[in-house]
N, C-alpha and C positions, 0 to 999 in steps of 0.2 A: 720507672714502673708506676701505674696508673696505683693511689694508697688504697689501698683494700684494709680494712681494719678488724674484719669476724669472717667467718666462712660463708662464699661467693659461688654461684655460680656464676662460670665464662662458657658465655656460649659463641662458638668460632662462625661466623656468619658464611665466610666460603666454601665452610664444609658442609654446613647448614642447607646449603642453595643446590650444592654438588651431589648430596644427597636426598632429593625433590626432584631434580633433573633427573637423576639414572632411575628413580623408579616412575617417573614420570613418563618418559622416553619408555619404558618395558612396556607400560601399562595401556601407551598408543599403539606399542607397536602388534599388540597384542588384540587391540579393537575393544578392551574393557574401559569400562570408567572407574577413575582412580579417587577413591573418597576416601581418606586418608583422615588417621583416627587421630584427632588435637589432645589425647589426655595426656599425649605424651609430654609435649611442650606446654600447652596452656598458655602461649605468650602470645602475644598481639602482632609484636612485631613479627615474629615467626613465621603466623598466617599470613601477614602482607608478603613473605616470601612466596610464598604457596599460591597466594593472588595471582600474582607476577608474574608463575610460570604457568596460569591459565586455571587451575583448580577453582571449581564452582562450592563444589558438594563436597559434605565434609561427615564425619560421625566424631558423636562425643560421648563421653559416658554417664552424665549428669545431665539433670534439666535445667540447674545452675549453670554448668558449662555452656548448655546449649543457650541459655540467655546471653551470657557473655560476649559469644559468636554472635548472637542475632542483633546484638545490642550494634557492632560493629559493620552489618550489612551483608553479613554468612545466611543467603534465604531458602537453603536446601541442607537441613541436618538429620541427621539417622542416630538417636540414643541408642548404642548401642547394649545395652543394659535393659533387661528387666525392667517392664512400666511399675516405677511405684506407686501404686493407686493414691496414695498419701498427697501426692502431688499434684491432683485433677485440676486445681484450679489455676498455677500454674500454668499447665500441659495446656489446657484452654487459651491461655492469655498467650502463649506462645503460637498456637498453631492460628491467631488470629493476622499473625505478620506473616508467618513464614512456610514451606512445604514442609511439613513433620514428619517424620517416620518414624514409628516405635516398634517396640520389638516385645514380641508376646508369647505365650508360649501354655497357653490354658484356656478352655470356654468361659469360664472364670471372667477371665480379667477383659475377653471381649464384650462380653457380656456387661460390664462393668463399664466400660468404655462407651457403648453403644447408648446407656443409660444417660450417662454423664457428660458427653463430650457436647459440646460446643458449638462446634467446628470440624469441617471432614479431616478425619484422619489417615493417614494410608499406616498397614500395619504389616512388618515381618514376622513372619514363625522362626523362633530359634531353633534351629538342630544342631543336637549334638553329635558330630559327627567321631567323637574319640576324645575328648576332651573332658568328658563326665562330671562339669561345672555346673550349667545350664542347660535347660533347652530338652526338644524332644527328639527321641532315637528317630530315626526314617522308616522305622515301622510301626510306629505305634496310633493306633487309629484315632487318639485326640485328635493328627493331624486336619485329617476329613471332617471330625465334629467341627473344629475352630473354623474352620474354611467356612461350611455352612452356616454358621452364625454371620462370618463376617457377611456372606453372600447377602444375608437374607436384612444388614442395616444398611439405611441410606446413608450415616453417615462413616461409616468407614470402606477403606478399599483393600486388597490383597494386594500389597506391594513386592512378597517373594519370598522365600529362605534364605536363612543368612545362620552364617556358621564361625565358629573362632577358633582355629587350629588350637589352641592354647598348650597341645601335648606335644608340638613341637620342641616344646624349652625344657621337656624332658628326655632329648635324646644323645645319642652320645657322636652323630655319624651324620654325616652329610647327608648320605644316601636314604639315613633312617628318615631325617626330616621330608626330604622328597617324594619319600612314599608315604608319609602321613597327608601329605597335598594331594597327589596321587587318590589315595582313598577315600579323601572328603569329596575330590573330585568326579569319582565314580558315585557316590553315594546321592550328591546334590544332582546331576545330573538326568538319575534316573528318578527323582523325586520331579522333580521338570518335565520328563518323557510323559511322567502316571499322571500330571493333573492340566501339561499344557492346552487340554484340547479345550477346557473350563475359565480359563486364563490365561490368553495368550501372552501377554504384556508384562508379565511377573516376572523377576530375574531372580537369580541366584549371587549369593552376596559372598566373598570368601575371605578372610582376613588374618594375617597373620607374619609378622617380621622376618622371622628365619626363613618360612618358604618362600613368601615372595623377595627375599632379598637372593635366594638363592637358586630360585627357579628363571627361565631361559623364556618362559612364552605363558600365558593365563587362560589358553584356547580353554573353553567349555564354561568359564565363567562369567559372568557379565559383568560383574564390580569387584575390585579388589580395594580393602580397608586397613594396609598396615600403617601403623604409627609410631613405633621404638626405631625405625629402622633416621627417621631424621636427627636424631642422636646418634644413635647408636652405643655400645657400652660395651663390657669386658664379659657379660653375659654374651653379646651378639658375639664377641671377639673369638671365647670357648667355642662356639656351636660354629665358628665358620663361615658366619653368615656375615661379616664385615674384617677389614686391615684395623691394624692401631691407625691410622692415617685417615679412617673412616670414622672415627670416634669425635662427636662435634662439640662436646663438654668435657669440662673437668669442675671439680670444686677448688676453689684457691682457700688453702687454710692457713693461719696463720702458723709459726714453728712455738710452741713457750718454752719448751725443754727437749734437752740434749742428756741422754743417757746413755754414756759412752759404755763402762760393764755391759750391760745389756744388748750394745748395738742397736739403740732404738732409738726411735724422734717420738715426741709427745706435741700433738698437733692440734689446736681449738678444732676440730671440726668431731661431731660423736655422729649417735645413732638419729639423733633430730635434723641433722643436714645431711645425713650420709645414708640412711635406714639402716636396718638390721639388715636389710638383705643382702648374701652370702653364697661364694660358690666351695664345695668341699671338693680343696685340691688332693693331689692324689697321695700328697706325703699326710694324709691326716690333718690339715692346717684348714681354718677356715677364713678365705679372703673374703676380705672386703673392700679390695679396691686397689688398681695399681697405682705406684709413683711416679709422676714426671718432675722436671724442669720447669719455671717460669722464666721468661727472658723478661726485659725491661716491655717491652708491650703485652705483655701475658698470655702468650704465645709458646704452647706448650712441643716440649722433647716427645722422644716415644720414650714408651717405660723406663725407670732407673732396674738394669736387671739384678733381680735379689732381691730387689723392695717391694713392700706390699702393707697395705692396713691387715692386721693379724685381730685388731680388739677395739672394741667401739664399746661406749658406754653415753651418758645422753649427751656430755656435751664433750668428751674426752674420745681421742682417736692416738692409738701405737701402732708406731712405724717399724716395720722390722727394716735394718737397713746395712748393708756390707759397710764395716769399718771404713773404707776407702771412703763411700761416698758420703756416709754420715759426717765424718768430719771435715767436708764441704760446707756445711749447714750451723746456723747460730739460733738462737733466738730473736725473733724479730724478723727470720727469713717468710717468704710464703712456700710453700711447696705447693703441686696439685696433687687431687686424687682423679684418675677416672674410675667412677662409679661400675659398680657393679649392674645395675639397675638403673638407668637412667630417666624412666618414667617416675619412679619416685622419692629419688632425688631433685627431678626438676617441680615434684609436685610440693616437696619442702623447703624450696627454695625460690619458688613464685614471685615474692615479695624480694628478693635480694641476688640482683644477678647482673652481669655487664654481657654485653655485645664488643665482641671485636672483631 
C-alpha cells in the first residue's frame, strides 16, 4: 500500500473517465453541448480527462478558477456565479485571452460592466427557475430592462439564460427530481419563444447533477453544466442519481484509536478534510460519510454495512462500526470515507490527493 501519512484524497481515475463518457455520450446524443462545471474537481489532471474525451467549454465558479483553467489553454469559460464587480480588473485581464461569459442578473451590474469592461464581453441572465438562491423569476420585467441595456453597449453581447436546478438535492424521489428538470425546462423554453425573434443566437443553459445524471435525453436545451456527477458521492448515491460503483473518491484517513465499548474507530480525518456537510438519516443520526476497505493499491470495497462517520470535529472523525468488523482494524490501519459532498471535500483537499 502506497504510505499515506494524513487524510488523502483518492481519486479513481477509471471511474473518473467512465463518468465523462456516460454524460458525455447523453449529452451528444442529445445535440447539446456539454460545459461541464470544474468546481467540482478543481484538478488539472482531471480536466486533461475531459480534454481527452473532446470537452472545449467548461464553467467555473470563481474568476480565480477561471484563471487557473485559462492559465492551462481552457479558452471558452462561463462563471457561473454572480459577476463580482470587485473583480473588474481581473475579469479584463481574463477576457483579454480568452471567450468569457459571465452571468448577471441586474441593470446594475450591466451597466457597471458596460462602464468598465475592457474587452467584449458576452453576458447570461440568471433565472431562477425553483431554486430561490440567485437569479431572476421568468416573469419579472428586469428581464427586458437588462436585455436593453445590453442591446444598446458595443461592448457586450446576449449570450442567453442560464439556470441551476439546485432544488434538486432537496428531494426525496426520482421522479420529484425529473419534474423539477421538467419545469425549468418549460420555463427556459418559453423565455426563448418571448425574446427569440430579438436574439436569435442565444441559448438556454441548464445545469444540474441529479437531473442530468438521471435524465434519458436534454431535448429543448442547448447546454448542459453538471459537475458533482464526475465524482459522485453518498449525496448522489441517497437521491439515485448514481451506484456505490459510480463513486470516483474516497478520503484515506489514517486509524489513531480503537474504541471497542463504544463500537467505534477514531480516525485523523475531521470537518477540515471531510466538511460539515451531512445527510439526516432516517433513524435520527446524522451521516457524514460511508465506510469502505483499502486494498494494498488503495483501491476501495463498497461500504462496510453498519459503518458510517456519525461525528466530525476539525481535525477528529468517529466511526460507528459493527463489533465484527471494528476488530479488523488497529491503529496505523487507513480506512476510507466516501464523502457525503464530494465538491467540498475535493475543494479541501486540492493540495493533498493521489490518482489511481
Amino acid at each position: 500500500m502506497k504510505f499515506v501519512t494524513q487524510p488523502t484524497l483518492l481519486i479513481d481515475s477509471k471511474k473518473v473517465i467512465s463518468n465523462i463518457r456516460r454524460m458525455k455520450r447523453k449529452a451528444d446524443e442529445s445535440g447539446v453541448v456539454f460545459r461541464p462545471h470544474f468546481k467540482t474537481h478543481q484538478n488539472l489532471q482531471v480536466a486533461e480527462f475531459f480534454r481527452q474525451e473532446g470537452v472545449s467549454k467548461i464553467t467555473v465558479s470563481s474568476v480565480s478558477m477561471a484563471e487557473e483553467f485559462a492559465s492551462q489553454g481552457w479558452n471558452d469559460i462561463t462563471i457561473a456565479f454572480p459577476v463580482n464587480l470587485r473583480e473588474m480588473d481581473q475579469i479584463n485581464q481574463l477576457a483579454k485571452k480568452i471567450q468569457l461569459n459571465l452571468l448577471v442578473d441586474s441593470v446594475f451590474t450591466i451597466r457597471f460592466l458596460d462602464q468598465h469592461a475592457s474587452n467584449h464581453l458576452t453576458t447570461l441572465i440568471k433565472i431562477d427557475t425553483g431554486y430561490h438562491r440567485t437569479g431572476l423569476l421568468p416573469s419579472d420585467p428586469e428581464i427586458d430592462n437588462i436585455l436593453k441595456e445590453i442591446a444598446s453597449s458595443p461592448k457586450l453581447t446576449f449570450g442567453g439564460f442560464l439556470t441551476h436546478a439546485g432544488h434538486t438535492y432537496q428531494t426525496k424521489e426520482k421522479a420529484e427530481i425529473l419534474d423539477i428538470m421538467e419545469q425549468s425546462r418549460e420555463q427556459l423554453i418559453s423565455l426563448k419563444h418571448h425574446h427569440e425573434r430579438f436574439y436569435p443566437e442565444f441559448i438556454i443553459s441548464y445545469g444540474d447533477t441529479p437531473s442530468c445524471s438521471l435524465a434519458t435525453h436534454f431535448h429543448g436545451f442547448d447546454e448542459i453544466r453538471p459537475g458533482n456527477f464526475v465524482y459522485n458521492d453518498v449525496m448522489q448515491l441517497h437521491l439515485g442519481a448514481c451506484s456505490p460503483g459510480d463513486i470516483a473518491v474516497v478520503t484515506a484517513c489514517p486509524v489513531v484509536s480503537i474504541i471497542k465499548e463504544r463500537e467505534e474507530l477514531a480516525i485523523y480525518g475531521g470537518a477540515v478534510h471531510l466538511s460539515k456537510e451531512h445527510i439526516e438519516a432516517d433513524q435520527g443520526f446524522q451521516l457524514y460519510g460511508y465506510v469502505v476497505r483499502l486494498d494494498g493499491d488503495l483501491r476501495w470495497s463498497d461500504p462496510i454495512p453498519g459503518a458510517f462517520v456519525y461525528s466530525l470535529s476539525q481535525e477528529h472523525g468517529l466511526i460507528s462500526m459493527p463489533k465484527k468488523e471494528l476488530l479488523t482494524f488497529k491503529p496505523g490501519d487507513l480506512v476510507g470515507i466516501m464523502p457525503i459532498h464530494s465538491c467540498l471535500t475535493a475543494n479541501l483537499l486540492r493540495e493533498n490527493f493521489l490518482m489511481i
